[in-house]
C-alpha positions in Angstrom: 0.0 0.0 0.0 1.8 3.6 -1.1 2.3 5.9 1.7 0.1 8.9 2.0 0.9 11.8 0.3 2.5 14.5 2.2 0.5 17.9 2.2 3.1 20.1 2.5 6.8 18.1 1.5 8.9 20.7 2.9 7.9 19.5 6.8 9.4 16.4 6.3 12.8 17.6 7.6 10.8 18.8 10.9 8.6 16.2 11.5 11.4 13.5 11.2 13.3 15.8 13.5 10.3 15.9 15.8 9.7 12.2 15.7 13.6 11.3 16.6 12.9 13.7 19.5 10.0 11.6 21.1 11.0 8.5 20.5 14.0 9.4 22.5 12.3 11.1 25.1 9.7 7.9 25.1 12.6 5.5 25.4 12.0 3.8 22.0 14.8 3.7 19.8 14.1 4.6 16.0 17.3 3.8 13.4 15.1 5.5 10.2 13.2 2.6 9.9 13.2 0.1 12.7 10.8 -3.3 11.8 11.5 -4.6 15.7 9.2 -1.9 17.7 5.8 -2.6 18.7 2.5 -1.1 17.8 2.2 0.3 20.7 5.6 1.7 20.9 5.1 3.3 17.4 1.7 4.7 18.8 3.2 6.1 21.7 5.7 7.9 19.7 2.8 9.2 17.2 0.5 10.3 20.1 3.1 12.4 21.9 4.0 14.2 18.3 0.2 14.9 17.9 0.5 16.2 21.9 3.8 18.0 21.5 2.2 20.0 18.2 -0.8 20.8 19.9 0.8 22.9 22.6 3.3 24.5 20.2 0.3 25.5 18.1 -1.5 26.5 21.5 1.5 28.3 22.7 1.6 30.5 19.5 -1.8 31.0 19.4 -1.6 32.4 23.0 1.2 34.4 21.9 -0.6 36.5 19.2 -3.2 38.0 21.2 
């Protein structure tokens, strides 16, 4: 199955960034593409990205008013 399109290519560099981050901070260890973690490792790592851009976007937000 192809991987989804990517709506905006040029946040690839950040969001791989981003995901190294968690995964570190999470404890699971990502080598680009690791076949060994679990499902629930890879969800823990997804869910704390959603988290971690939800309170950057909050944060800005609060910061413009």
């Amino acid at each position: 199955m192809p991987r989804r399109k990517r709506l905006v290519p040029e946040a690839a560099p950040q969001l791989d960034k981003l995901k190294q981050e968690t995964a570190q901070e999470v404890g699971v260890t990502l080598d680009n593409y690791n076949p060994n973690i679990t499902t629930k490792q890879a969800g823990t790592v997804g869910g704390y990205m959603v988290k971690k851009m939800i309170q950057d976007y909050q944060n800005r937000a609060k910061n413009q008013q």
